[in-house]
N, C-alpha and C positions, 0 to 999 in steps of 0.2 A: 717510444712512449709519448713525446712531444713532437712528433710530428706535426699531429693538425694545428701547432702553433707556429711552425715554419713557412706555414701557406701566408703569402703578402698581405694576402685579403683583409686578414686578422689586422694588421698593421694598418692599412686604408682604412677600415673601419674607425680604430682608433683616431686615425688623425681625424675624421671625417666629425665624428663625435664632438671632439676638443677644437674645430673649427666653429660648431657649433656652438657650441656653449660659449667660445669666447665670444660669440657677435653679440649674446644676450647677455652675457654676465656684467660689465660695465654699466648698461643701460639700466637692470635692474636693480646693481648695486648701488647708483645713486637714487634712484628713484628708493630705494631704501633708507639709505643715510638720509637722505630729505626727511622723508616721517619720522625717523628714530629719533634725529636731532631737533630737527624746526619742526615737522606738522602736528607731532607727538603731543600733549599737554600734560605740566608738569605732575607730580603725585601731589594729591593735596595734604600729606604727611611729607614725603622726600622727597618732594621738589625736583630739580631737574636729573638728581643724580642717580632716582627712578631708569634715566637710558640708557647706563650700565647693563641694563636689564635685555635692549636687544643684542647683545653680545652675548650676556653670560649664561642666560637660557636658552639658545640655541645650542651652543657649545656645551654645554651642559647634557644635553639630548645628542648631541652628534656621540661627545664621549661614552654615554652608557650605550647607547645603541651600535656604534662600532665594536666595545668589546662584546655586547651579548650575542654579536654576528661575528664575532672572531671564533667565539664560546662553542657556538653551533656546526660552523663548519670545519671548528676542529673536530666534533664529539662525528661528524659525517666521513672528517677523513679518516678518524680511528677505524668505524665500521665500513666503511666501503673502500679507504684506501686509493682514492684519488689524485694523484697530486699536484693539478688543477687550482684544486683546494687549497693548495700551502701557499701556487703566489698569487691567489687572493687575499689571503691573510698577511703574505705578507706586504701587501702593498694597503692593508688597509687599518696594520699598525702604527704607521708613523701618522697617521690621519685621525686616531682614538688617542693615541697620548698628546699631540699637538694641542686638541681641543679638551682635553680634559684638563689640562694645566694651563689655558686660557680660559676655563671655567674655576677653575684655583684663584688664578691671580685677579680679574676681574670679581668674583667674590669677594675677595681681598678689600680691591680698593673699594666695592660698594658697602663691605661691613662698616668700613671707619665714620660716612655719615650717618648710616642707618643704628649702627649698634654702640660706636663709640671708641671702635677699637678694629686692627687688621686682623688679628687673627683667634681663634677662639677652638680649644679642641676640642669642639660640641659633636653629635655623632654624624652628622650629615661631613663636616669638615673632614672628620678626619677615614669615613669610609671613603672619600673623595681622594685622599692621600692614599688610604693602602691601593684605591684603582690603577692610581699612579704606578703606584709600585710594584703590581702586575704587569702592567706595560714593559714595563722596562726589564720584568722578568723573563718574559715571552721574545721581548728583541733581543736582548741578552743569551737567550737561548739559540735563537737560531745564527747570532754572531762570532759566541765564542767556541760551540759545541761544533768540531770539525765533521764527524760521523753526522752526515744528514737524515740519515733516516732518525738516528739517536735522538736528534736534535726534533726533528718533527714529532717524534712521541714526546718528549719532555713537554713541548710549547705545547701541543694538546693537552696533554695531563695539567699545566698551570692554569689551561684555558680557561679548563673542568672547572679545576677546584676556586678560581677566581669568578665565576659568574656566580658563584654563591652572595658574592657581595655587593653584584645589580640587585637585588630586591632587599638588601639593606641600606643601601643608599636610598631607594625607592621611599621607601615606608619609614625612613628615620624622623624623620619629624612627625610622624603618627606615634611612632613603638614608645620613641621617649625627651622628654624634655629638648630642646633645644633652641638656639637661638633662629635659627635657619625659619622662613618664614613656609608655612606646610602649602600646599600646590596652590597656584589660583587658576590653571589652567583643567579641568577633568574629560575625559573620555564620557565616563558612566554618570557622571553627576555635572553638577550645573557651575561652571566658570564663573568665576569672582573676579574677572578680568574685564574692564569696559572694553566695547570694541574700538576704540578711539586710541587706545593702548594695543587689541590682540592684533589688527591688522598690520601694525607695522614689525611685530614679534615675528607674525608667521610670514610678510615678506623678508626680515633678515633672516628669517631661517632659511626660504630658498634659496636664499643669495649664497650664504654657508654652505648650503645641501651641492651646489651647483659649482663651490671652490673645491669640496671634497671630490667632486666627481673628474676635477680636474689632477688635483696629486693623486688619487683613485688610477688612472688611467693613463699618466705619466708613467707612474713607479709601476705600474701592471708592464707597460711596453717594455721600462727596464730587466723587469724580470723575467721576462719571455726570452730577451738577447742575451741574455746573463746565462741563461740554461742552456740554450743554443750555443753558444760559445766555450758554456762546459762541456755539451758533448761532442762539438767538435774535435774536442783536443782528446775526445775518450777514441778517435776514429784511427 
């Protein structure tokens, strides 16, 4: 059934990939941190401590969009039963909760200038928290649950029922009161963000995009040899 993951190529590719991206990722990364830190100008309410901001909303976005892509290709391996699918998920678990608890603490430290305080169980915080604790549901599952197939229906099934809480996080500073400041970036509507601020947001973001694609593709090659090596000893 894993054959065509036994083929080298698969493996060349990978490193071939991760050769890449390391040559760019250093160069971009600082050319990053340059603007976030130094080219960036301060808020004219929060002052420097506005640069929190290109960390914690990129991370912010990696986390809800890693679990709403865990969400999906779990609800695909239900119905089509691929299991391709599980170690994509699960190499791209430890990369949604990493960044979603550096969108926690980074929050954190940015509420105490801005609000006056670390932590606040407003609804944006704390739908932030139970995400968390999806994550850890989901690894959890595929850690302790010895029957694998078992295990891949549970972490599907928490996928399910935790993407319910990506468009509460989404829309929580709309539905109700909170401290949490409501988007300044839009799709559909017109950004509240100067570009002297969104340019160096959306270069940390690929900087982030392009670390994730690095444990993305690490922990993927592990799990390729990990099943290999299970079914070795099945031979």
């Amino acid at each position: 059934m894993f054959n065509v993951f036994y083929n080298s190529n698969i493996f060349a590719w990978i490193e071939k990939i991760i050769s890449f991206i390391n040559s760019i990722f250093f160069v971009l990364l600082i050319i990053g941190l340059s603007f976030a830190l130094i080219l960036s100008p301060p808020d004219y309410l929060q002052g420097d401590s506005v640069r929190i901001m290109y960390v914690h909303v990129p991370a912010a976005w990696i986390g809800l969009a890693s679990f709403t892509c865990i969400a999906f290709l779990s609800i695909s391996y239900f119905i089509f039963k691929i299991k391709n699918l599980i170690l994509i998920i699960k190499s791209i678990l430890p990369i949604g909760l990493m960044f979603t608890c550096i969108a926690i603490v980074t929050g954190s430290i940015w509420g105490q200038p801005t609000w006056g305080t670390f932590w606040a169980w407003d609804a944006r915080i704390t739908s932030m928290v139970i995400l968390v604790l999806f994550y850890i549901l989901l690894i959890a599952s595929q850690k302790l649950i010895l029957d694998e197939d078992k295990a891949n229906k549970i972490s599907s099934i928490i996928a399910v029922v935790g993407l319910i809480n990506i468009p509460i996080i989404k829309y929580s500073v709309e539905w109700w009161n909170t401290l949490h400041q409501p988007a300044s970036i839009k799709i559909t509507g017109t950004s509240t963000i100067h570009s002297s601020m969104l340019m160096p947001l959306l270069l940390m973001f690929l900087v982030l995009i392009l670390y994730c694609a690095l444990i993305f593709l690490m922990k993927y090659k592990t799990e390729i040899i990990r099943i290999k090596k299970k079914n070795l000893k099945r031979l």
